[in-house]
Z-matrix of the N, CA and C atoms (Angstrom, degrees):
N
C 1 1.463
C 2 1.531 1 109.64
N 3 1.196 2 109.65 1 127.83
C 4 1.500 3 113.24 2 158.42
C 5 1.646 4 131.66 3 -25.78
N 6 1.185 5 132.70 4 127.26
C 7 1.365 6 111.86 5 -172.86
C 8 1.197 7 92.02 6 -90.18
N 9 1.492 8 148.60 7 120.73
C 10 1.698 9 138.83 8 136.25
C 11 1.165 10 116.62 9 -83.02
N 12 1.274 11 130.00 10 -29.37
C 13 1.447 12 115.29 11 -176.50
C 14 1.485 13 106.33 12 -125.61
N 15 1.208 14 110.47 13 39.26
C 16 1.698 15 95.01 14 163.05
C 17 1.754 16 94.52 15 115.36
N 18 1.958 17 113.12 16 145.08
C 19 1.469 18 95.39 17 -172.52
C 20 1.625 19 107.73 18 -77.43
N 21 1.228 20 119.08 19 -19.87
C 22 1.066 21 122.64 20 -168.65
C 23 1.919 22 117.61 21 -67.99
N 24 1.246 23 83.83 22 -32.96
C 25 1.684 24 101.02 23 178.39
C 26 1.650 25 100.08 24 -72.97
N 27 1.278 26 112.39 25 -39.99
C 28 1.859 27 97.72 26 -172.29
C 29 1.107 28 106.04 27 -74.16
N 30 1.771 29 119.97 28 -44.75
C 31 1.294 30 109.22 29 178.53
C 32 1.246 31 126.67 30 -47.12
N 33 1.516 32 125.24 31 -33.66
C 34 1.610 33 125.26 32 160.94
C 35 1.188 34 123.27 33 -33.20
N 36 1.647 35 96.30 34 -54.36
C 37 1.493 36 120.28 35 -160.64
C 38 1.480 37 103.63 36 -41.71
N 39 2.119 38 88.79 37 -64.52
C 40 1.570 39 94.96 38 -163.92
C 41 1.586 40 111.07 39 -79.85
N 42 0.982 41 120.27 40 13.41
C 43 1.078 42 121.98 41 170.72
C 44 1.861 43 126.74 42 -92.46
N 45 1.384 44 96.59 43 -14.58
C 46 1.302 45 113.10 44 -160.86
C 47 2.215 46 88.82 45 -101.72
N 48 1.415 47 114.00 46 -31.23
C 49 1.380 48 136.19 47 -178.87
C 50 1.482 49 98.28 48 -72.89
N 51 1.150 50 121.69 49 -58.66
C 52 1.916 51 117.48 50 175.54
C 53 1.170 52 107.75 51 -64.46
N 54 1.408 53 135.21 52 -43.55
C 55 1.377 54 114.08 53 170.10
C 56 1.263 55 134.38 54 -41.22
N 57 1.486 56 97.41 55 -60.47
C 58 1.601 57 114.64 56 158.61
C 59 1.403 58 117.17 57 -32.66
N 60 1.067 59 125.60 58 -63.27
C 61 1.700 60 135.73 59 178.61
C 62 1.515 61 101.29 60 -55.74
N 63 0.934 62 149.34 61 -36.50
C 64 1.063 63 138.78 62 159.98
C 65 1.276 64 137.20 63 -57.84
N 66 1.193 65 80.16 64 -28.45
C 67 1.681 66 95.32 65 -159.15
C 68 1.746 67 82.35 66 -81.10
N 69 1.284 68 125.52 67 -67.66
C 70 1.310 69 137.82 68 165.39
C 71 2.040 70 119.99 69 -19.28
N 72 1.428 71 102.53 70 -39.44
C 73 1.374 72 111.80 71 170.43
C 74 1.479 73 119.08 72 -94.81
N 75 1.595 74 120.84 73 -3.66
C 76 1.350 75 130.65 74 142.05
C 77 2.032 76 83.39 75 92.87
N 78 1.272 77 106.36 76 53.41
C 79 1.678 78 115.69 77 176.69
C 80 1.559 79 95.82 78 -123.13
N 81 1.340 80 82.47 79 154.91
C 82 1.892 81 148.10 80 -17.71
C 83 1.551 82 106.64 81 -74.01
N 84 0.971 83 131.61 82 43.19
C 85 1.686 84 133.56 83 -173.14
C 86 1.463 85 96.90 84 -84.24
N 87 1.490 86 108.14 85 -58.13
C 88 1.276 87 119.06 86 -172.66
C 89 1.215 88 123.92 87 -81.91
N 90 1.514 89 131.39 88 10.50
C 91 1.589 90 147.84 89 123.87
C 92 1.101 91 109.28 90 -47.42
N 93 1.214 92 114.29 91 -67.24
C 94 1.533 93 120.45 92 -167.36
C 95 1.367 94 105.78 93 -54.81
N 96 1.083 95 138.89 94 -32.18
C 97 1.533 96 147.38 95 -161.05
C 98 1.731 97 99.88 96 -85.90
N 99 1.634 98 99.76 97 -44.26
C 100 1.930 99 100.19 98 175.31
C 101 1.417 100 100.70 99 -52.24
N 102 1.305 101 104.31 100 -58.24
C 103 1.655 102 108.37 101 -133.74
C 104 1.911 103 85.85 102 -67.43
N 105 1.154 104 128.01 103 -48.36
C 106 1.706 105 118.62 104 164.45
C 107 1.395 106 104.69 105 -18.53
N 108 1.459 107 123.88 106 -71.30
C 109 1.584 108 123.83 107 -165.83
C 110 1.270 109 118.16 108 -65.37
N 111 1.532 110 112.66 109 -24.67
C 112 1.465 111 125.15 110 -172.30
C 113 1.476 112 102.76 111 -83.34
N 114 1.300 113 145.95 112 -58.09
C 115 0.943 114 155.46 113 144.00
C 116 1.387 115 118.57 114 -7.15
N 117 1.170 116 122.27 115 -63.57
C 118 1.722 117 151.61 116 -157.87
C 119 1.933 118 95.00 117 -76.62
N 120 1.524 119 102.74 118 -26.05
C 121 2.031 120 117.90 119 -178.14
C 122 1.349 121 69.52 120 -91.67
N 123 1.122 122 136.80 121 -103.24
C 124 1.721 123 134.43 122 -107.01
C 125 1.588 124 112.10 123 -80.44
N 126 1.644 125 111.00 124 -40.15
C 127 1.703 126 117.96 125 164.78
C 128 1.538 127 115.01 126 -50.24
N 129 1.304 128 126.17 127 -1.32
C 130 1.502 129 144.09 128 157.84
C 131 1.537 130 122.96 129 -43.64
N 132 1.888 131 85.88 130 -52.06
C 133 1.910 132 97.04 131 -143.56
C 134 1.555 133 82.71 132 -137.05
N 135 1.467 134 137.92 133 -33.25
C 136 1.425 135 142.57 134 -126.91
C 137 2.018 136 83.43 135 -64.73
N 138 1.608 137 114.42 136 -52.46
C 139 1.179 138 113.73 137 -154.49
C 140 1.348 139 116.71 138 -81.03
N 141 1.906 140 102.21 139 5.73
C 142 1.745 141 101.70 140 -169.16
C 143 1.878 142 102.29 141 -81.24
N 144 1.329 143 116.87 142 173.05
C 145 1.292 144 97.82 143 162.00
C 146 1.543 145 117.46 144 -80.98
N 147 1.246 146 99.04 145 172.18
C 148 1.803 147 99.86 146 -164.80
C 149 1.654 148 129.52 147 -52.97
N 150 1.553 149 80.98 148 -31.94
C 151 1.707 150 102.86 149 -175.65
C 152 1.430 151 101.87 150 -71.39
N 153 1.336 152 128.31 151 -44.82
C 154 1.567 153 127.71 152 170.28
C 155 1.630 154 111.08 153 -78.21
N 156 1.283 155 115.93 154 8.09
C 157 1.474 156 96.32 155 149.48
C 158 1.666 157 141.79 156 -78.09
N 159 1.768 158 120.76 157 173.42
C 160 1.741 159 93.28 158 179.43
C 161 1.820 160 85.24 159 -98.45
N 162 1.026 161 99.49 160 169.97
C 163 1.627 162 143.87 161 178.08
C 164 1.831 163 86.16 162 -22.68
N 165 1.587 164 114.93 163 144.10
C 166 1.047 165 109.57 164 141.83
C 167 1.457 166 149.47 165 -155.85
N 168 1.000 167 157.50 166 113.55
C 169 1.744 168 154.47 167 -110.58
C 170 1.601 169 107.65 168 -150.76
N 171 1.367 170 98.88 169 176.96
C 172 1.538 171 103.52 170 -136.00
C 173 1.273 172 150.38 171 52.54
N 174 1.521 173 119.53 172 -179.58
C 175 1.467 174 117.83 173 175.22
C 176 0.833 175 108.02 174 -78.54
N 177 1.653 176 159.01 175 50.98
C 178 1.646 177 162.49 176 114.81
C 179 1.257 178 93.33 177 -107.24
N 180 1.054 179 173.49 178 -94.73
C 181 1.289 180 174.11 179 -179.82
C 182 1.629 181 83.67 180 135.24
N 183 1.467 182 112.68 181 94.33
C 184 1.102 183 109.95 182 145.44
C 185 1.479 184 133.58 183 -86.67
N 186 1.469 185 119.46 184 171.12
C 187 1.173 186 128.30 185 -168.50
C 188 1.856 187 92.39 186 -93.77
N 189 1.472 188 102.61 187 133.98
C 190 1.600 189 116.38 188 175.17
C 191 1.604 190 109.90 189 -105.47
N 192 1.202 191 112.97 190 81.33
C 193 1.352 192 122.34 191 154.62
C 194 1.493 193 130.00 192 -26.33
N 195 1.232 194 127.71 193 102.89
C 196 1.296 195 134.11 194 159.03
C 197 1.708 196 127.62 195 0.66
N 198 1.343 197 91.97 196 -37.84
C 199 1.628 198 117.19 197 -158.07
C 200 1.746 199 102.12 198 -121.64
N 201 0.784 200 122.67 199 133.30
C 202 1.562 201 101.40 200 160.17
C 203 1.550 202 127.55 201 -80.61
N 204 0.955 203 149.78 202 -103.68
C 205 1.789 204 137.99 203 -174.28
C 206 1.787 205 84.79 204 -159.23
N 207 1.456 206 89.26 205 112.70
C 208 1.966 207 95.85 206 177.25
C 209 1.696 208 105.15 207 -59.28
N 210 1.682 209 111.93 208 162.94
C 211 0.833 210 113.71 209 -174.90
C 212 1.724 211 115.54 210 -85.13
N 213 1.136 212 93.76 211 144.70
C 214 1.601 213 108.11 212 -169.39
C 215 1.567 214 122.44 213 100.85
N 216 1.453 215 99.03 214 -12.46
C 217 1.885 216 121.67 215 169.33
C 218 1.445 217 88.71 216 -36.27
N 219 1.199 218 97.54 217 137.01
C 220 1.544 219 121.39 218 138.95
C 221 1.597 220 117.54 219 -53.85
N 222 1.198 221 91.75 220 -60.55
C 223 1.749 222 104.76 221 -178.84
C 224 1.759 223 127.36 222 -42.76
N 225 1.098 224 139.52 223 91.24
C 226 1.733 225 115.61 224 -174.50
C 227 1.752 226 104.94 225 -67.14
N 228 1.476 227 97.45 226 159.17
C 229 1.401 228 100.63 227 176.91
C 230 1.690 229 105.06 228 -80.26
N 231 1.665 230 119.87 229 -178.78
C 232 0.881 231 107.29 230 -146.92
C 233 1.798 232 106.95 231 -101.03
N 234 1.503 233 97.66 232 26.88
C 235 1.585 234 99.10 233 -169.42
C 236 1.540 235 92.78 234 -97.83
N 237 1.884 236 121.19 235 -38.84
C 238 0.942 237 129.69 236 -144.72
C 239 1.586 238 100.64 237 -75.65
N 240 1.949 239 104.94 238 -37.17
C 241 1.293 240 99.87 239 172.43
C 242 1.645 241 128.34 240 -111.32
N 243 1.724 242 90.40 241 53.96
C 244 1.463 243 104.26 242 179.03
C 245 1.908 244 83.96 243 -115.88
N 246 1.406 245 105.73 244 -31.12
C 247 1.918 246 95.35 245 -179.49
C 248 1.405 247 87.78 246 -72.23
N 249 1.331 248 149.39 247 -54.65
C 250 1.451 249 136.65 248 -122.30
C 251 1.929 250 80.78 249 -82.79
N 252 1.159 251 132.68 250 -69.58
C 253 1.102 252 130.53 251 152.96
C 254 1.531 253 111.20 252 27.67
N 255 1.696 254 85.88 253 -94.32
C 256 1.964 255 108.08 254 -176.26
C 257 1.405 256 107.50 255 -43.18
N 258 1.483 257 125.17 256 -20.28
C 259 1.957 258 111.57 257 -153.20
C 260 1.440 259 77.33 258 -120.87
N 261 0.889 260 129.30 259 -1.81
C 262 1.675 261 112.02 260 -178.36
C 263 1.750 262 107.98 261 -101.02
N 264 1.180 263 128.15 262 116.62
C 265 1.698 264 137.24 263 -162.32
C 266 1.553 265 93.07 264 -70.58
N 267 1.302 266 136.19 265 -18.10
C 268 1.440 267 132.02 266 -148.73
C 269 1.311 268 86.98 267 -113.87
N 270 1.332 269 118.27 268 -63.01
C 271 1.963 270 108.96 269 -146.88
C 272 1.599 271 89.64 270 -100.75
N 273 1.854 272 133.55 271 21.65
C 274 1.171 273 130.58 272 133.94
C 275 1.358 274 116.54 273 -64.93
N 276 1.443 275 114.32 274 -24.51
C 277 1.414 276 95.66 275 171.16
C 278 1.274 277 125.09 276 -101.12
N 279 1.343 278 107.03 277 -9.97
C 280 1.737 279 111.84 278 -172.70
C 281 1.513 280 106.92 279 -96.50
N 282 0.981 281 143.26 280 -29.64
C 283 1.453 282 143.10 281 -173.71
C 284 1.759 283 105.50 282 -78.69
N 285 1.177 284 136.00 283 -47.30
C 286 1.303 285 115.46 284 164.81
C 287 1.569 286 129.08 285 -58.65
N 288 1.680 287 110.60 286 -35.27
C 289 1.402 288 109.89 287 150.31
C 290 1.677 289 121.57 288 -27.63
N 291 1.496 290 111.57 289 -47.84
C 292 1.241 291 105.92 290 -153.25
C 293 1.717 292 98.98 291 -89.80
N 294 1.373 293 133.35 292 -16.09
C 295 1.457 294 110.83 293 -178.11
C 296 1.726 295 96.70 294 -92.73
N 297 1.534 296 114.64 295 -12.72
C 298 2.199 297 105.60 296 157.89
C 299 1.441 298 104.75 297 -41.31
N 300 1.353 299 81.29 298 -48.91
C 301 2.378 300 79.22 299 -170.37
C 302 1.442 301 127.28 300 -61.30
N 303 1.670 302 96.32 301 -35.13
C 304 1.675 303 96.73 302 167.96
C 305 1.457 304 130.45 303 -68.98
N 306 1.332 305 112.13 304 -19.19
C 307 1.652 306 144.67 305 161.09
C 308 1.388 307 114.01 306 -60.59
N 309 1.564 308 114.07 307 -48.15
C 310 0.938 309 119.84 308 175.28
C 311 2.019 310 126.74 309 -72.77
N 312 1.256 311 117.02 310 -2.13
C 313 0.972 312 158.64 311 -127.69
C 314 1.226 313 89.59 312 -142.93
N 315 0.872 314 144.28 313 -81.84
C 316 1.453 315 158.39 314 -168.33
C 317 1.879 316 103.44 315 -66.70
N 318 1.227 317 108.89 316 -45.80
C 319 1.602 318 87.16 317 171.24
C 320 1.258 319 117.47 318 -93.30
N 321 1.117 320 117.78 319 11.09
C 322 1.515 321 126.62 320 159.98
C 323 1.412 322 99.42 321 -62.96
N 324 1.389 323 123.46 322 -84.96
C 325 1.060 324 129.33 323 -176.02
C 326 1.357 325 110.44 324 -24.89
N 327 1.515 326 104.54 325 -49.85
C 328 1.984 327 98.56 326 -159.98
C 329 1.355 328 117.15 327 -73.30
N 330 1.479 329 109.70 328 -20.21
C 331 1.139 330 135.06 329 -179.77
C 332 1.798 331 102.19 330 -68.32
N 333 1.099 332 127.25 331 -60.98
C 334 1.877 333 123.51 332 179.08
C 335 1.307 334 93.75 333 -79.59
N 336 0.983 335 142.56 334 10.97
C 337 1.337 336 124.67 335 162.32
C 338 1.690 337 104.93 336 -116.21
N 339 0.870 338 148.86 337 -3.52
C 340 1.598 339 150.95 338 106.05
C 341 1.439 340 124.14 339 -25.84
N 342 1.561 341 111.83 340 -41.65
C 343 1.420 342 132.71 341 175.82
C 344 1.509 343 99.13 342 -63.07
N 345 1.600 344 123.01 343 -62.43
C 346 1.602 345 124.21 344 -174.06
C 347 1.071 346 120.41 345 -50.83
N 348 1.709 347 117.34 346 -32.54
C 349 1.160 348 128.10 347 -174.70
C 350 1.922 349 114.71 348 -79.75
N 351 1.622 350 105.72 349 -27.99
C 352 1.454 351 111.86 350 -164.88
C 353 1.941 352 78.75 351 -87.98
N 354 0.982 353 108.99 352 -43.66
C 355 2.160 354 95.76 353 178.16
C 356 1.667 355 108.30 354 -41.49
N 357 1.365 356 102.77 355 -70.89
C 358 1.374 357 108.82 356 176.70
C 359 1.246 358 126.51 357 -24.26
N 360 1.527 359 114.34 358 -32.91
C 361 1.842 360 125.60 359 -155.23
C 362 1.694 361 81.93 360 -84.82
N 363 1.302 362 107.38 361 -48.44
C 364 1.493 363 102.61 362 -170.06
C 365 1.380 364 128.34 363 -68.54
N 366 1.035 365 98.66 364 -40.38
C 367 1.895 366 99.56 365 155.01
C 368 1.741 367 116.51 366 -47.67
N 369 1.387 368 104.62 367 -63.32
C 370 1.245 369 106.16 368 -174.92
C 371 1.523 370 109.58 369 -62.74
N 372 1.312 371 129.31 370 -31.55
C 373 1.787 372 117.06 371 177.21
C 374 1.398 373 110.10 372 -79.01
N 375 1.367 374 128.86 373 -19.49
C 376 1.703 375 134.31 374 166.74
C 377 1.786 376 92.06 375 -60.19
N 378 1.171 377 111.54 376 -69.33
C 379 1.868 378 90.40 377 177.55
C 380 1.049 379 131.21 378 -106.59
N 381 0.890 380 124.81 379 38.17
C 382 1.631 381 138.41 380 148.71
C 383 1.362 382 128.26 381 -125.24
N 384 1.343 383 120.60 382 -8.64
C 385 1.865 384 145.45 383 157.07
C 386 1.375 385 96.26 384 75.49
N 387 1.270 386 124.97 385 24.16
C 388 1.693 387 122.79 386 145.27
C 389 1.547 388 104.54 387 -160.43
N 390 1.723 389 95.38 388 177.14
C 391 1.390 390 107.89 389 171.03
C 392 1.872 391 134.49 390 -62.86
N 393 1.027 392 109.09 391 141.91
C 394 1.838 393 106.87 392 -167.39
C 395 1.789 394 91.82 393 -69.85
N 396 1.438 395 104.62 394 142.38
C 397 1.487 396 111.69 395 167.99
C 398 1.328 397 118.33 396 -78.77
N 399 1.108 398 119.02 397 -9.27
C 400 1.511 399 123.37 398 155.15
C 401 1.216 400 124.36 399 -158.31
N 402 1.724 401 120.74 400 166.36
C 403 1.583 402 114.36 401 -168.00
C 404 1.088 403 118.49 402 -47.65
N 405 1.753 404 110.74 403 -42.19
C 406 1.453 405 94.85 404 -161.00
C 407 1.275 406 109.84 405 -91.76
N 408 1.256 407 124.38 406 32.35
C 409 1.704 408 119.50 407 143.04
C 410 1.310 409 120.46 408 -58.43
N 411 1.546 410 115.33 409 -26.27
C 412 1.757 411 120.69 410 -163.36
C 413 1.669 412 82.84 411 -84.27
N 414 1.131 413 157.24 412 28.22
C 415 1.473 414 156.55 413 -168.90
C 416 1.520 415 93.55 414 -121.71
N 417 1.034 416 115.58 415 -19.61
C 418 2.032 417 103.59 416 -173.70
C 419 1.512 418 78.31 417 -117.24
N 420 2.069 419 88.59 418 100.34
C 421 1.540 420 108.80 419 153.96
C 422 1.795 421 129.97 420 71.50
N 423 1.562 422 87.42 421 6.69
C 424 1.931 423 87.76 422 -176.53
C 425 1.583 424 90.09 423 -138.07
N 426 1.031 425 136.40 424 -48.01
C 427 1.691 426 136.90 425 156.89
C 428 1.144 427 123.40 426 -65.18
N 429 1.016 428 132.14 427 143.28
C 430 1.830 429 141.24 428 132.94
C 431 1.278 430 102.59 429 -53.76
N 432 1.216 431 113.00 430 -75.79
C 433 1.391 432 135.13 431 174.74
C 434 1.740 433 138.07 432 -130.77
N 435 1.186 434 108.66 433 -166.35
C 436 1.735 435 99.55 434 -168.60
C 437 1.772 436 86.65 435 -102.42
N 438 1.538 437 103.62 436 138.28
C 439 1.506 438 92.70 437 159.07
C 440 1.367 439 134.83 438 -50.62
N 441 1.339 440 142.50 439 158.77
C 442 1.627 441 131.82 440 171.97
C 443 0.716 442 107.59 441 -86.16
N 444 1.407 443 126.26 442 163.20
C 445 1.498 444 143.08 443 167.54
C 446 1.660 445 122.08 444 -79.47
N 447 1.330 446 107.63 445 82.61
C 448 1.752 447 88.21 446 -164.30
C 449 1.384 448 136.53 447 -70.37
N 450 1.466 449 101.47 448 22.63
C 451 1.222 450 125.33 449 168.97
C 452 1.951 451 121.45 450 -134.38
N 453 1.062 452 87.13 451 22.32
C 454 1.617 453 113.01 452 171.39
C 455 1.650 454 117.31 453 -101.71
N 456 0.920 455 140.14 454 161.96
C 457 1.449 456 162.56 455 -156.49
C 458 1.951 457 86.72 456 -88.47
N 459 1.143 458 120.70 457 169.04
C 460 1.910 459 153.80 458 163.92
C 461 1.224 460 76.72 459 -34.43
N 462 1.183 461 119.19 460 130.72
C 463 1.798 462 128.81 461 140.04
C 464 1.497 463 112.14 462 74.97
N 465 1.527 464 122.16 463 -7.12
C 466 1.463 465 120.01 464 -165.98
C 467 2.144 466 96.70 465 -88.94
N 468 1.451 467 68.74 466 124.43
C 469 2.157 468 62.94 467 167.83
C 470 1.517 469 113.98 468 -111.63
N 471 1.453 470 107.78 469 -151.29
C 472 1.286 471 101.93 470 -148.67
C 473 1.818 472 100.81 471 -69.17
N 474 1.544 473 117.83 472 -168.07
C 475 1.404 474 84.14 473 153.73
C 476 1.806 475 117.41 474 -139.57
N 477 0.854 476 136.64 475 143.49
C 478 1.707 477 136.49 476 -155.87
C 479 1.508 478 98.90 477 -119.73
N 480 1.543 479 104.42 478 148.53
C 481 1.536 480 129.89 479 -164.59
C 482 1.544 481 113.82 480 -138.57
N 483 1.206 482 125.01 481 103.81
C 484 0.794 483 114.48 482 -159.95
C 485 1.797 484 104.59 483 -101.52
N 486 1.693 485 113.54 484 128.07
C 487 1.222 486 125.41 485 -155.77
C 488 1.205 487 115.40 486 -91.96
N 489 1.155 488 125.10 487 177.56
C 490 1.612 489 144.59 488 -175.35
C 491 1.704 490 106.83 489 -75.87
N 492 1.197 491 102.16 490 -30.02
C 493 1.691 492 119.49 491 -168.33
C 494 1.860 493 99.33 492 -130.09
N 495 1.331 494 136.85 493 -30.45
C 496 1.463 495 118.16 494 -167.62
C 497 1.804 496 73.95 495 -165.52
N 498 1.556 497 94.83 496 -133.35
C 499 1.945 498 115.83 497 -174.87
C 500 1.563 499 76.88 498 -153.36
N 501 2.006 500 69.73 499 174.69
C 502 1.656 501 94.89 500 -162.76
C 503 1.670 502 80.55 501 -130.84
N 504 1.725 503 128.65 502 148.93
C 505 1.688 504 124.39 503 173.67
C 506 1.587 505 81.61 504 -140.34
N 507 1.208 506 98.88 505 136.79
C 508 1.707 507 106.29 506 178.43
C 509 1.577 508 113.52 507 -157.54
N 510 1.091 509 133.43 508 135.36
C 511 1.852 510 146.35 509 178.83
C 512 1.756 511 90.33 510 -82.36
N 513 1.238 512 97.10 511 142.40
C 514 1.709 513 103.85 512 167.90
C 515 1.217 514 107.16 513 -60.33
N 516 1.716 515 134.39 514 -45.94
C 517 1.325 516 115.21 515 -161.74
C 518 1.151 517 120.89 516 117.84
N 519 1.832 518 109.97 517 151.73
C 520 1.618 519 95.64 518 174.69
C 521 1.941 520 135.26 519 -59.56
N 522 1.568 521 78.14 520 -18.55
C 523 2.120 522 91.12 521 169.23
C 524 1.496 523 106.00 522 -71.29
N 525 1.074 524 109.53 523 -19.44
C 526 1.904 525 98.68 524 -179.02
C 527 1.325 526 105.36 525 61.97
N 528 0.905 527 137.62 526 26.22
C 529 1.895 528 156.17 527 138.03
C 530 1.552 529 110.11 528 -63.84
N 531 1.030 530 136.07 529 129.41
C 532 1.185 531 136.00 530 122.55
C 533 1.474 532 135.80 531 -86.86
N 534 1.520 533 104.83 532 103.67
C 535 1.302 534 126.19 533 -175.96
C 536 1.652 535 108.83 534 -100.07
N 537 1.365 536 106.32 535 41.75
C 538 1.620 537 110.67 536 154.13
C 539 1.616 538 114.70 537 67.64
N 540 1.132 539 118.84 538 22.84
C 541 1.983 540 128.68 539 -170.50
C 542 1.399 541 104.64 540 71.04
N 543 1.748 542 125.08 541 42.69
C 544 1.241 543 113.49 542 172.29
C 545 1.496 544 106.13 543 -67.05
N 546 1.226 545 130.12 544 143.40
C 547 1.602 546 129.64 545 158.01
C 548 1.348 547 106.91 546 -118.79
N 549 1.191 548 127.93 547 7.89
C 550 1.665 549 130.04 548 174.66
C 551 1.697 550 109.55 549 -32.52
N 552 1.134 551 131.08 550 136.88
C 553 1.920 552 135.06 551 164.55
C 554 1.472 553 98.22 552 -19.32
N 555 1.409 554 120.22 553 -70.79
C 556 1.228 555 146.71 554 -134.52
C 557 1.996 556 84.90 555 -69.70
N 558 0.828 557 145.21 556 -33.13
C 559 0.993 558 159.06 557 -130.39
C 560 1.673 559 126.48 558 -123.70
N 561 1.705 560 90.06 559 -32.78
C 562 1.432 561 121.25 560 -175.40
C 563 1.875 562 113.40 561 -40.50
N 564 1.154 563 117.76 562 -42.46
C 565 1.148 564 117.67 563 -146.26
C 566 1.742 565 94.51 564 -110.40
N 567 1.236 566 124.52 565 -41.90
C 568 1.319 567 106.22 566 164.59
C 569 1.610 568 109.87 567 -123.79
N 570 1.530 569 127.63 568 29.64
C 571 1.148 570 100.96 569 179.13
C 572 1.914 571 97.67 570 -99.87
N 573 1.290 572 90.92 571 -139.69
C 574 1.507 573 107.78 572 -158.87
C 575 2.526 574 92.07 573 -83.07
N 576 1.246 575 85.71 574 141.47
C 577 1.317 576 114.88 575 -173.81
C 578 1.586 577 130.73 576 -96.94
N 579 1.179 578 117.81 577 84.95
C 580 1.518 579 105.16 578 175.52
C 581 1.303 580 120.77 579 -176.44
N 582 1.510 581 131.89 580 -101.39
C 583 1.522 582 116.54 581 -171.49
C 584 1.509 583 85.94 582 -169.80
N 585 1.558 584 114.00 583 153.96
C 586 1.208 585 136.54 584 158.50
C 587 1.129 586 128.57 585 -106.37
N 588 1.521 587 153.12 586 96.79
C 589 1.248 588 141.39 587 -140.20
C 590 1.623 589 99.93 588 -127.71
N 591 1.327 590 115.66 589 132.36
C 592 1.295 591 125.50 590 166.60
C 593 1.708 592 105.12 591 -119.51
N 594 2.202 593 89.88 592 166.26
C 595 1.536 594 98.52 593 -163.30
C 596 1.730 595 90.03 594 -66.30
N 597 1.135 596 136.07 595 -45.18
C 598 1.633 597 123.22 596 -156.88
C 599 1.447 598 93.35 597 -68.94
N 600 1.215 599 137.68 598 -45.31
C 601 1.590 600 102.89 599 170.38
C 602 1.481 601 133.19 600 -95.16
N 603 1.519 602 114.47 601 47.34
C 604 1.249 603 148.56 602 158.19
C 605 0.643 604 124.71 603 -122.96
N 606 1.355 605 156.03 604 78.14
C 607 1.663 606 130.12 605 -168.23
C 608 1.248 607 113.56 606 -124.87
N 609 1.398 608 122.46 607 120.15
C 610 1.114 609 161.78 608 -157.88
C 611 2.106 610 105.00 609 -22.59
N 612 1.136 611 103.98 610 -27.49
C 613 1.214 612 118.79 611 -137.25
C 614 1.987 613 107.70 612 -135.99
């Protein structure tokens, strides 16, 4: 807003004008009312792994139900509260926050499960005096199994590269791309997830 009478006076102004607008768009009541429906979709599927989730679209990435929501549901289906979403100024900003977090969440995971796999290497180069050329070397006697990829497909685990200087173990990522153990900046936030390990910061001994 323009200042005409002083900054202190506009800041009132516009301050006294957003209230209004709110008050007018019936906030935060009508957040509170999404995030019920939004909630009521994602506490569904949120805790399955990804690969056993159903399908999901839009900017919340909701969960697409099999079924749609019978009539007289309480529940809206998930198109109705992907518009309520868009017209609401508040839970446009808070609901894409919340599937960052499940992302965020997710390279956590891929990340200690990259970690199990970079332990393993070290066991196995203490008795065998180098790195395994592939995972499933860590299967004779140092694994049960390979960690999963929690951003990989049914049964796909992590995946390991074995380097010129150490290996590379990396999860595709929230893009579900595999871009080969890129960890570049550019990349950080949805590409592929994990660690690059060389012999000088391993050493045998």
């Amino acid at each position: 807003m323009v200042d005409l009478f002083g900054s202190s006076r506009a800041r009132g102004v516009e301050r006294e004008f957003d209230e209004l607008w709110y008050f007018l768009k019936n906030e935060p009541e009508v957040t509170r009312r999404i995030l019920q429906h939004f909630y009521t979709n994602w506490l569904r599927f949120i805790d399955k792994p990804r690969h056993a989730r159903p399908a999901q679209s839009g900017m919340t990435r909701l969960f697409q139900k099999a079924a749609p929501a019978s009539p007289g549901s309480p529940e809206l289906p998930e198109l109705e509260i992907e518009s309520c979403i868009q017209r609401s100024p508040i839970a446009g900003l808070l609901m894409p926050a919340l599937s960052q977090f499940d992302d965020a969440i997710g390279r956590e995971q891929a990340r200690q499960a990259a970690l199990e796999i970079v332990l393993a290497t070290q066991i196995y180069r203490r008795e065998k005096g180098e790195f395994p050329e592939q995972a499933e070397d860590l299967l004779d006697g140092i694994l049960d199994e390979l960690p999963a990829d929690p951003f990989g497909k049914a049964g796909e685990a992590m995946r390991y590269r074995r380097d010129r200087e150490g290996f590379t173990v990396w999860s595709i990522g929230p893009n579900e791309t595999d871009d080969g153990g890129d960890f570049t900046q550019e990349s950080f936030e949805y590409g592929d997830v994990g660690f690059e390990v060389t012999e000088e910061e391993s050493p045998a001994e």
